[in-house]
C-alpha positions as CSV (number, residue, x, y, z in Angstrom):
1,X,32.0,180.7,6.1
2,X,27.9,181.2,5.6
3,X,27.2,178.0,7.4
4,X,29.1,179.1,10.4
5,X,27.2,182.4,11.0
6,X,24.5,181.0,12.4
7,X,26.3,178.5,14.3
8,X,28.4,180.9,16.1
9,X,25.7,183.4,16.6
10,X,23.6,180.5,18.1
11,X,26.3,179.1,20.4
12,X,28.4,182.1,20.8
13,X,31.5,179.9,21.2
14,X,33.9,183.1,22.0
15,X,31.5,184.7,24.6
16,X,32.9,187.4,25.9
17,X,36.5,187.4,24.9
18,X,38.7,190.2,23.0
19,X,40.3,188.8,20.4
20,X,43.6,190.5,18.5
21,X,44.1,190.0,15.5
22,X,47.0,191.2,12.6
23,X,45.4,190.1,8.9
24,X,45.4,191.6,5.6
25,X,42.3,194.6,6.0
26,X,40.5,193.2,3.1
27,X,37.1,192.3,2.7
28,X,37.7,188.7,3.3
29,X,39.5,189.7,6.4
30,X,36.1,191.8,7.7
31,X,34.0,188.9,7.2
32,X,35.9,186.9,9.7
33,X,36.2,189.5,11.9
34,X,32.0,189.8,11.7
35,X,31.9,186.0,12.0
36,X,33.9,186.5,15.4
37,X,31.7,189.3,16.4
38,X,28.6,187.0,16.0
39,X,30.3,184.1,17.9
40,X,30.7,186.6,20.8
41,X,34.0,188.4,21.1
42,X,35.2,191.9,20.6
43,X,37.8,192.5,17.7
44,X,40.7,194.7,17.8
45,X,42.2,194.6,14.1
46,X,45.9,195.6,12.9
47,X,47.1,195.2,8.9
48,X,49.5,192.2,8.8
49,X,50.9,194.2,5.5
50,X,50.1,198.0,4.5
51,X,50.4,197.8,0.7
52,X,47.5,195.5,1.4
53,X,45.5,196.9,3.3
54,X,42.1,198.6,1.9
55,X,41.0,201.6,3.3
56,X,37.4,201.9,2.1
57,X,37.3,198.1,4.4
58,X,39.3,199.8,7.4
59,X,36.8,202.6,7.2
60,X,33.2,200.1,6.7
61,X,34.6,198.1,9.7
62,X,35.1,200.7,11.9
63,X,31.9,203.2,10.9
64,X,29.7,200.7,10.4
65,X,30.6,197.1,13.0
66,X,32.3,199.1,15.8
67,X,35.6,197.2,15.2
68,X,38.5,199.1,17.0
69,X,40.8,199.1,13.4
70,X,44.1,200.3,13.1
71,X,45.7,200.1,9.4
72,X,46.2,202.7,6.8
73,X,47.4,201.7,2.8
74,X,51.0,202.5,3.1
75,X,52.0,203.2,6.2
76,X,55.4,203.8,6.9
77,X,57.3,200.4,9.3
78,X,57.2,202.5,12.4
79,X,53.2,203.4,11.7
80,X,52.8,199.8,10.9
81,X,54.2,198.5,14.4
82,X,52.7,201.3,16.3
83,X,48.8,200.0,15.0
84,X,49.6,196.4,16.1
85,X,50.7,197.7,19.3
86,X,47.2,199.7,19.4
87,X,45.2,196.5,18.5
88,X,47.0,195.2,21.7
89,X,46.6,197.8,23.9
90,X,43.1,196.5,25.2
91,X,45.3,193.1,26.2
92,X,43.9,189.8,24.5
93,X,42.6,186.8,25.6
94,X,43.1,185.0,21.9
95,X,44.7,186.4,19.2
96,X,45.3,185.6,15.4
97,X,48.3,186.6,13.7
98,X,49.7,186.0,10.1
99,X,53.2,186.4,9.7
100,X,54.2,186.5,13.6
101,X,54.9,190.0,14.2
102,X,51.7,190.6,16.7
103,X,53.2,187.5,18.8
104,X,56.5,189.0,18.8
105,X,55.7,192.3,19.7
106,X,53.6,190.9,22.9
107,X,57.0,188.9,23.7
108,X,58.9,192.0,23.4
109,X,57.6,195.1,23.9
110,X,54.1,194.0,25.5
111,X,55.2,191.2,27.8
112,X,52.9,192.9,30.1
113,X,50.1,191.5,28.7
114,X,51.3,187.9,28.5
115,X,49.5,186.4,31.1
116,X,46.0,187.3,29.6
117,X,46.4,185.3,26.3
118,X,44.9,181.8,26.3
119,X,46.0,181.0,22.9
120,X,46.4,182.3,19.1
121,X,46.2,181.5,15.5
122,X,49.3,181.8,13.0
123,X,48.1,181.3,9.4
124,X,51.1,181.6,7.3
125,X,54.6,179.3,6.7
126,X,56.8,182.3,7.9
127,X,54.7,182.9,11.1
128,X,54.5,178.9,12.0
129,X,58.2,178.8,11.4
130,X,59.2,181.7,13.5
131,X,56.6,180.4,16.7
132,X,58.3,177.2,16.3
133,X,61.6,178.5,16.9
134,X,59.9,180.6,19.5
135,X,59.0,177.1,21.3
136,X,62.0,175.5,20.3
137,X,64.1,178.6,22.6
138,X,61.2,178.3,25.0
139,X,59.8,181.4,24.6
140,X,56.7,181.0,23.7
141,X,54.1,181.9,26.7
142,X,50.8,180.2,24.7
143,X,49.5,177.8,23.0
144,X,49.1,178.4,19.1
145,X,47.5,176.6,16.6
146,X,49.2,176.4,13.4
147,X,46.0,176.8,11.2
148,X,48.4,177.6,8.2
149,X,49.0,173.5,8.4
150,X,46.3,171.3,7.7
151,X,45.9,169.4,4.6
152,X,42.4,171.2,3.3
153,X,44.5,174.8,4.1
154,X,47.6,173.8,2.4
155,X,45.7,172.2,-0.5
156,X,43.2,174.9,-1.1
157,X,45.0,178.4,0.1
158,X,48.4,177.7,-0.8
159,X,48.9,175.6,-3.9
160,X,45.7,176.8,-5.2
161,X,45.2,180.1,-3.7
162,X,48.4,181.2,-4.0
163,X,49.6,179.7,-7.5
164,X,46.7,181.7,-9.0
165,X,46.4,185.0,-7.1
166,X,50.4,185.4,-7.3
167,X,50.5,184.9,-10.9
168,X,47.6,186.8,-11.4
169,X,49.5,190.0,-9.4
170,X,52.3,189.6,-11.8
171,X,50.2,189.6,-15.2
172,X,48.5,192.7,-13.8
173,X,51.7,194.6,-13.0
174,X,53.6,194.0,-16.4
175,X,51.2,192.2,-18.6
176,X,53.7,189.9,-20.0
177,X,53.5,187.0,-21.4
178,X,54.3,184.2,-19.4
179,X,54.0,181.8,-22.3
180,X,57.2,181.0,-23.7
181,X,59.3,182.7,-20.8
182,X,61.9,180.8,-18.1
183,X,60.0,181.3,-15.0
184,X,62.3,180.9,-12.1
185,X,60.5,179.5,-8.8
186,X,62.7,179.8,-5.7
187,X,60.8,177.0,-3.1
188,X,59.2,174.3,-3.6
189,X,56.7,174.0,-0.9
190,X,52.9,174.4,-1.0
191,X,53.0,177.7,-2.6
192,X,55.8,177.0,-4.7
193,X,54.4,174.3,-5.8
194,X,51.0,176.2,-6.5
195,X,52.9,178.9,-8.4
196,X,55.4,176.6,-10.8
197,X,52.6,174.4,-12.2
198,X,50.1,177.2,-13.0
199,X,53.0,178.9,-14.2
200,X,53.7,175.7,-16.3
201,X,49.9,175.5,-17.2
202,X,50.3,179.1,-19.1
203,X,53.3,177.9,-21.3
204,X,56.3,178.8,-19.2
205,X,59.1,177.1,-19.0
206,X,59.7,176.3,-14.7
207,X,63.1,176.2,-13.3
208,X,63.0,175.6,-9.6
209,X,65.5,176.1,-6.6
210,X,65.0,174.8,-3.4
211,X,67.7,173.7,-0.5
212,X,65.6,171.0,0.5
213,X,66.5,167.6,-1.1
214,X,62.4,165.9,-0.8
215,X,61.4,168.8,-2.3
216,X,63.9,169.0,-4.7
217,X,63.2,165.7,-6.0
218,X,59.3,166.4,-5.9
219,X,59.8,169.2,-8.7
220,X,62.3,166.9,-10.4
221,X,60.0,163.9,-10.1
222,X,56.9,166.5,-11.8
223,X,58.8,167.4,-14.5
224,X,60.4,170.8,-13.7
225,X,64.5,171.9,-14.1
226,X,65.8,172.0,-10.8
227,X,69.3,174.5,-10.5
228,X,70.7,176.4,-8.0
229,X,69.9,179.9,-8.1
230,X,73.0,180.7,-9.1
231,X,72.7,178.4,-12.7
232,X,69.2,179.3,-13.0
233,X,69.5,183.5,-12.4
234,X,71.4,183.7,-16.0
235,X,68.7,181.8,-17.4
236,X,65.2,183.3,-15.7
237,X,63.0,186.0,-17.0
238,X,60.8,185.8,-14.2
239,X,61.6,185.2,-10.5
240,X,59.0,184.2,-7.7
241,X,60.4,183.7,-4.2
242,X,58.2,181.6,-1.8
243,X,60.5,180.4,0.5
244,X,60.0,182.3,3.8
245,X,63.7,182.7,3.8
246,X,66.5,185.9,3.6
247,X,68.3,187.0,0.4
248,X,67.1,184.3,-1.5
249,X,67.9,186.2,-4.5
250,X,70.7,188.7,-4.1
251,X,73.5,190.8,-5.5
252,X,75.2,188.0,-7.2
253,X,72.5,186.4,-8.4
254,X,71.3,190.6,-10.1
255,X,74.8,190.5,-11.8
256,X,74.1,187.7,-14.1
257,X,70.2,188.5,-14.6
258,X,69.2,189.3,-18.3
259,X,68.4,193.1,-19.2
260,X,64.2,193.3,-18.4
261,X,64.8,190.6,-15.8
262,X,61.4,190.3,-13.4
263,X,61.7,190.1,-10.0
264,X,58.2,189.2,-7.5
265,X,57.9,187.9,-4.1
266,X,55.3,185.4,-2.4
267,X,56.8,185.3,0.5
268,X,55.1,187.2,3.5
269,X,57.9,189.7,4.2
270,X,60.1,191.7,1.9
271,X,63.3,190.3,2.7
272,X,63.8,187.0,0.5
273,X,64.6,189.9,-2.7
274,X,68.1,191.5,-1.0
275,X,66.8,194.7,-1.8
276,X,69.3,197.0,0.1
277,X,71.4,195.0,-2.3
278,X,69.5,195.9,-5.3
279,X,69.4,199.6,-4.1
280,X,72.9,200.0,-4.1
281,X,74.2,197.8,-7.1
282,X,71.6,200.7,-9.2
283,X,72.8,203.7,-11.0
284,X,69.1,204.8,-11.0
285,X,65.7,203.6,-10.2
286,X,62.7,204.7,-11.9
287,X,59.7,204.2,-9.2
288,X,56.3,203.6,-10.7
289,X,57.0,202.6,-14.4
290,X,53.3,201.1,-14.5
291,X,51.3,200.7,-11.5
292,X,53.3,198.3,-8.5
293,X,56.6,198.1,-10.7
294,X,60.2,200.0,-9.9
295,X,62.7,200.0,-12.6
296,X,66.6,199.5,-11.2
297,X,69.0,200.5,-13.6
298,X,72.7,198.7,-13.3
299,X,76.3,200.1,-14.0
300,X,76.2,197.9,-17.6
301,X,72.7,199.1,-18.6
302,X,70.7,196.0,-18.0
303,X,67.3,197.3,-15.8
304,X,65.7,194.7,-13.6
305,X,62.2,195.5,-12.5
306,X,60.8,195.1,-9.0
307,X,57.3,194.0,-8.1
308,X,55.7,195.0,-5.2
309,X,58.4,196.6,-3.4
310,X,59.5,193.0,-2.7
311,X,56.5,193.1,-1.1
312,X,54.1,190.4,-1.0
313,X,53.0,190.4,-5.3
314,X,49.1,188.6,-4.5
315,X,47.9,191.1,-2.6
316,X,49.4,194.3,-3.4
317,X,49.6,194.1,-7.5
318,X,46.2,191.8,-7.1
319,X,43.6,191.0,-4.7
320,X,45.2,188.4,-3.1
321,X,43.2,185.0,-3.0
322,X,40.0,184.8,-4.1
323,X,36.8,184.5,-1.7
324,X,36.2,180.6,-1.7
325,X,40.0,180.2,-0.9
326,X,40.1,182.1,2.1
327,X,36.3,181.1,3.2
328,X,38.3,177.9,4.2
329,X,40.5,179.2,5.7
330,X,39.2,181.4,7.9
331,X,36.9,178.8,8.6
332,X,39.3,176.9,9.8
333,X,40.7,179.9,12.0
334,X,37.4,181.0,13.6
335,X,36.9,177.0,14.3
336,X,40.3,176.9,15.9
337,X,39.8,180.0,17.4
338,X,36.2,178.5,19.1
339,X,38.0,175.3,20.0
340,X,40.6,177.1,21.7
341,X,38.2,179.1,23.9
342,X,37.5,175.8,25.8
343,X,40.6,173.9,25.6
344,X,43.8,176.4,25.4
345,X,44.0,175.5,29.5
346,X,45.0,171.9,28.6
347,X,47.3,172.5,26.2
348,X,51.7,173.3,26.6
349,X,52.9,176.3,25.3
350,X,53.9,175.3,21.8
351,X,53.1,175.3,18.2
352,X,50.0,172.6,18.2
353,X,48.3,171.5,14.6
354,X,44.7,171.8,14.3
355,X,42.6,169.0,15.3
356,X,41.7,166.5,12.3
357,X,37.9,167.3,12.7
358,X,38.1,170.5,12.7
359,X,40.1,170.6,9.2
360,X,37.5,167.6,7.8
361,X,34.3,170.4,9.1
362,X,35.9,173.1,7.3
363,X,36.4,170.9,4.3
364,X,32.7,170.0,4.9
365,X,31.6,173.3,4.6
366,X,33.1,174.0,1.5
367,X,31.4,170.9,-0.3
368,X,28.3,171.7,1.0
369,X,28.9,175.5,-0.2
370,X,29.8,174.4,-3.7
371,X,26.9,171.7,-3.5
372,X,29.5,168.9,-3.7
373,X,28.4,165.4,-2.7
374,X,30.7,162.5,-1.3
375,X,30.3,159.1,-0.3
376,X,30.3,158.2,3.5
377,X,31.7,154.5,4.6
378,X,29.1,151.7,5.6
379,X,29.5,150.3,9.0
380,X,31.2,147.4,7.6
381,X,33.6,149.4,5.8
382,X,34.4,151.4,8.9
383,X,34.0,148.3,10.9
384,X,37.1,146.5,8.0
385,X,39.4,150.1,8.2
386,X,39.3,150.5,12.5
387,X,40.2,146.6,12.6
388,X,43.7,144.3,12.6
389,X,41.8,141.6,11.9
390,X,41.1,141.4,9.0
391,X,43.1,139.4,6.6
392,X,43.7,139.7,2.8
């Protein structure tokens, strides 16, 4: 995001406006937020998550850039919901959200403040599936770009940035060995496919589950077991959700888990683990066992151990993505973000992809970064790929 500092400090492409946003309070997060600042708005910032949120960032960002911050590390749900309705209490005229729950508090509890919004950003799967059921009911009072979609994002952030940084959050909470183990990964999307093949690339054996029959055949067609979860939960020592589903694993899928069994989620909200299930099916439950793992003991003495509190493993057992991963894709946020500022008035209320440019700039930016050189086509190659005409 370098190159775009002076960019947006030179045209100041967001003059004026108060943007809202709900991200992770990390250190990536405040660099946006300053690259927003220099483009021209003011910034009102909630946590999107509270296990990772970082304090000594909440604290910089407020002390020293004037940003009106409202996250603590574990904060309780109502706390949580309370500081996204403080980051929206100044209204919004765009506002970036990850996960959805800042858009569906303004459409439920803030309604009020509707009219003000030009547009927003949504940068996960969950969120961009809940807006587009939002749209689908007609709900949705703005246009939102789904900056969670575009090839570079989905490339970059979630196969790579996720498949590492998740895997990463589980060696650092149990520092087992993945080599060797059954690694069950339920979802087979960007993430999920991110996660199985790094899990793969450490020696573990990959069973995947997934409901959707492309998919399914993708992770057959690379090489991994596909099963149901209820063949492959016998069989797992390690399970990853990333499916931005419900109950994905649940209470009969614990009762045929082997003894040491190790559950993690890289989904953005702590509901595809059926934890109230989990709670209930224990005898006891030893919190803390190492740092970011719970212990759940069963009737029959097999103990299955939690990651996270079925929270989101990347960011709370680890730091999440690394910086170049998220560079792009805030990048591609505060780009959508500037393009929205002048164009939100001729766009429907709906879920909207980013424009092709601005995902090819971000991508740009990133080479340039990294000191990566490409080709570029010669008029008559341009000239042979924009034409009909030409024959074989």
């Amino acid at each position: 995001m370098s190159g775009l500092v002076a960019r947006f400090a030179g045209e100041r492409p967001v003059e004026g406006l108060r943007v809202a946003a709900c991200l992770h309070v990390t250190a990536e997060t405040a660099v946006l937020v300053r690259l927003l600042r220099a483009g021209g708005a003011s910034v009102s910032l909630a946590a999107s998550n509270p296990l990772s949120t970082q304090d000594d960032i909440v604290a910089a960002l407020a002390a020293n850039e004037g940003i009106s911050v409202f996250a603590r590390a574990g904060v309780d749900r109502p706390g949580y919901y309370r500081h996204i309705e403080l980051a929206l209490a100044g209204g919004a005229d765009l506002v970036v959200d990850d996960g959805g729950d800042l858009v569906n508090i303004l459409h439920t509890t803030a309604e009020a403040l509707l009219p003000g919004v030009r547009g927003g950003c949504e940068s996960t799967t969950t969120g961009v599936i809940r807006l587009r059921r939002m749209a689908a009911d007609g709900t949705l009072a703005f246009p939102v770009i789904a900056a969670n979609d575009t090839p570079a994002k989905r490339m970059l952030d979630n196969t790579c940035g996720t498949g590492q940084s998740v895997l990463d959050g589980i060696l650092r909470a149990t520092n087992t060995l993945l080599a060797g183990k059954t690694v069950v990964v339920a979802g087979f999307g960007a993430c999920g496919v991110g996660i199985a093949e790094r899990a793969a690339g450490l020696g573990a054996r990959v069973i995947v589950t997934e409901v959707d029959p492309v998919r399914a055949l993708d992770a057959s067609l690379r090489g991994f077991r596909v099963l149901p979860m209820a063949e492959a939960a016998p069989l797992g020592e390690v399970f990853i959700t990333a499916t931005g589903s419900v109950d994905v694993v649940s209470a009969a899928h614990f009762a045929s888990m082997r003894d040491g069994a190790i559950l993690a989620n890289a989904g953005h909200f702590d509901a595809e683990i059926d934890l109230r299930a989990l709670a209930e099916m224990a005898v006891a439950t030893h919190y803390d066992v190492r740092p970011h793992v719970d212990a759940y003991e069963l009737p029959d003495g097999r103990t299955l151990l939690l990651l996270a509190e079925g929270r989101v493993v990347n960011l709370v057992a680890a730091e999440g993505h690394p910086p170049e991963v998220m560079d792009l894709a805030f990048g591609i946020v505060a780009l959508s973000l500037a393009w929205l500022a002048g164009n939100a008035g001729k766009l429907s209320a709906d879920v909207h992809p980013v424009p092709p440019d601005i995902d090819a700039e971000a991508a740009r930016l990133v080479l340039a970064a990294t000191g990566t050189r490409i080709d570029t086509l010669t008029a008559e190659q341009q000239e042979y790929l924009e034409s009909w005409r030409f024959g074989s």
